[in-house]
C-alpha positions as CSV (number, residue, x, y, z in Angstrom):
1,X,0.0,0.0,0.0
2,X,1.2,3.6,-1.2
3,X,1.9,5.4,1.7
4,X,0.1,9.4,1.4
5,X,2.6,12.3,0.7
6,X,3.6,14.4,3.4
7,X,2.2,18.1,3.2
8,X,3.9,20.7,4.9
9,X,2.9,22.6,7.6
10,X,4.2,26.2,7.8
11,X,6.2,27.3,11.1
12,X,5.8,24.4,13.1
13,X,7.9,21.2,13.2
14,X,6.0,17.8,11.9
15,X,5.8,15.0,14.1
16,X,6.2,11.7,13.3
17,X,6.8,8.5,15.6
18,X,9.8,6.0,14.4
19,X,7.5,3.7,12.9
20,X,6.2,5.7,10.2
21,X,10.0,6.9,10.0
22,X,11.3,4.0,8.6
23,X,9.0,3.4,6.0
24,X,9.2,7.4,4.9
25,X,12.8,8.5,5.6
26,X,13.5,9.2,1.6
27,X,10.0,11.5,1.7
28,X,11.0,13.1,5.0
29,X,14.2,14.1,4.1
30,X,13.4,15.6,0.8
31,X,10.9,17.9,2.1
32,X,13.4,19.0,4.8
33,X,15.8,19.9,1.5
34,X,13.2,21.2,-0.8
35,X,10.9,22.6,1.8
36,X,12.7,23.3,4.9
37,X,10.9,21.3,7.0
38,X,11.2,20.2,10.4
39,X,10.7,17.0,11.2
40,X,10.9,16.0,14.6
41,X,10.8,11.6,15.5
42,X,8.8,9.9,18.5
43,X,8.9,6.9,20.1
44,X,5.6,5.4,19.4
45,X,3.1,6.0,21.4
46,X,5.6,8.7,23.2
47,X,5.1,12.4,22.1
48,X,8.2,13.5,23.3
49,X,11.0,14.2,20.8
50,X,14.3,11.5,20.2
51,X,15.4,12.9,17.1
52,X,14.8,15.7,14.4
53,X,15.3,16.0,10.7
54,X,16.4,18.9,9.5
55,X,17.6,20.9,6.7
56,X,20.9,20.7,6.0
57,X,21.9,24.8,6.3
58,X,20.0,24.9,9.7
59,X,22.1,22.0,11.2
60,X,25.2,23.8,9.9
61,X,24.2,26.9,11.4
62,X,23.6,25.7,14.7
63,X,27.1,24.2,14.6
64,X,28.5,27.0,13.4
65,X,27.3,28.6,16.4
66,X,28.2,26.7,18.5
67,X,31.7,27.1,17.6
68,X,30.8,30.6,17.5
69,X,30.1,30.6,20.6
70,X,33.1,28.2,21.6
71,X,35.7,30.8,19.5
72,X,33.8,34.4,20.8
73,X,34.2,32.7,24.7
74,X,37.8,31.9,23.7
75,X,38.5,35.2,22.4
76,X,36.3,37.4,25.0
77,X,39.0,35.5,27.7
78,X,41.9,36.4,26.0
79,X,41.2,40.1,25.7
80,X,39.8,40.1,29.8
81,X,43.0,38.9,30.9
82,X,45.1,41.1,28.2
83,X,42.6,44.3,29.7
84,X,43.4,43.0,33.5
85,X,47.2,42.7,33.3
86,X,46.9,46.1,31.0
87,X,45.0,47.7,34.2
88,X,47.4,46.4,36.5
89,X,50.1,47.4,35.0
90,X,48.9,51.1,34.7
91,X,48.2,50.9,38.4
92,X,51.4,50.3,39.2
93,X,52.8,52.9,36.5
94,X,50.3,55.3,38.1
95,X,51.2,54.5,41.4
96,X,55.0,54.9,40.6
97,X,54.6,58.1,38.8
98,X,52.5,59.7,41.6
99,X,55.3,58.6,43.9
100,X,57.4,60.8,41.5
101,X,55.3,63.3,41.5
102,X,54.7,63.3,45.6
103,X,58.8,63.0,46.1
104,X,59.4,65.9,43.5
105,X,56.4,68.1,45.4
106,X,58.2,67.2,48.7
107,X,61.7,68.6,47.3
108,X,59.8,71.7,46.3
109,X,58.2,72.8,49.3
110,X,61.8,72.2,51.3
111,X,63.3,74.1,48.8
112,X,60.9,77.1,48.9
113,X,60.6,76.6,53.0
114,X,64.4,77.5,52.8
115,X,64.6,80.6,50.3
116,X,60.9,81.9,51.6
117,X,60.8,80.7,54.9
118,X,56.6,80.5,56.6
119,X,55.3,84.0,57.2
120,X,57.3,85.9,55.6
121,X,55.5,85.6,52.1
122,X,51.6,86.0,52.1
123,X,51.4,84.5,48.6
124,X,53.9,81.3,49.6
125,X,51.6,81.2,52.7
126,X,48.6,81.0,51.1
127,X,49.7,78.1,48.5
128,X,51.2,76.2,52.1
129,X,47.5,76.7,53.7
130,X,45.8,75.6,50.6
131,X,48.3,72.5,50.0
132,X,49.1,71.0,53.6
133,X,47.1,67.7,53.0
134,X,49.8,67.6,50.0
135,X,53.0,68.5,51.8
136,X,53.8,65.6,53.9
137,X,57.2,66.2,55.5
């Protein structure tokens, strides 16, 4: 007995338990090419899916994603730890050249506290009062 074509049903996946599989795998998979249907496979009397058929170009897409997803993971790693070492490393840069910059300050102030000493140069003494959390001696 000739067994009925298979129409297709727009959007949503076909069903079709294993039974009726075997007899129509030839059918099934040439609508999945020429149609780009999904056909998903039961066990009989089960509803739940074991197995799809599907169109060649979406099952290569999902793999491609996948390794997609495997590569962009690999990659997004890579550049974290290249930006965390590159942020370390300008904290301690930063943290060396304020040292610098403190030490250089400090020499400054001793300098001026010995060619202008305090109170005898309103300007000099305003610049001390407005910079004392600064000048650490």
């Amino acid at each position: 007995m000739a067994a009925p074509a298979l129409s297709h049903h727009s959007g949503q996946p076909r069903s079709v338990p294993l039974r009726e599989l075997r007899t129509r795998l030839t059918q099934l998979i040439a609508m999945a090419e020429l149609t780009d249907t999904v056909t998903l496979v039961t066990r009989d009397g089960d509803t739940r899916p074991v197995a799809a058929i599907v169109p060649a170009p979406a099952a290569r897409s999902a793999a491609q994603a996948r390794a997609d997803g495997d590569r962009l993971a690999t990659v997004t790693a890579g550049w974290a730890r290249r930006l965390e070492e590159s942020h370390r490393q300008g904290a301690l840069r930063h943290a060396a050249e304020l040292r610098a910059v403190t030490d250089a300050l400090a020499e400054v102030w001793a300098e001026l506290d010995r060619h202008v000493p305090p109170g005898t140069d309103p300007a000099v003494d305003r610049l001390r009062a407005a910079h004392t959390d600064l000048r650490r001696d």
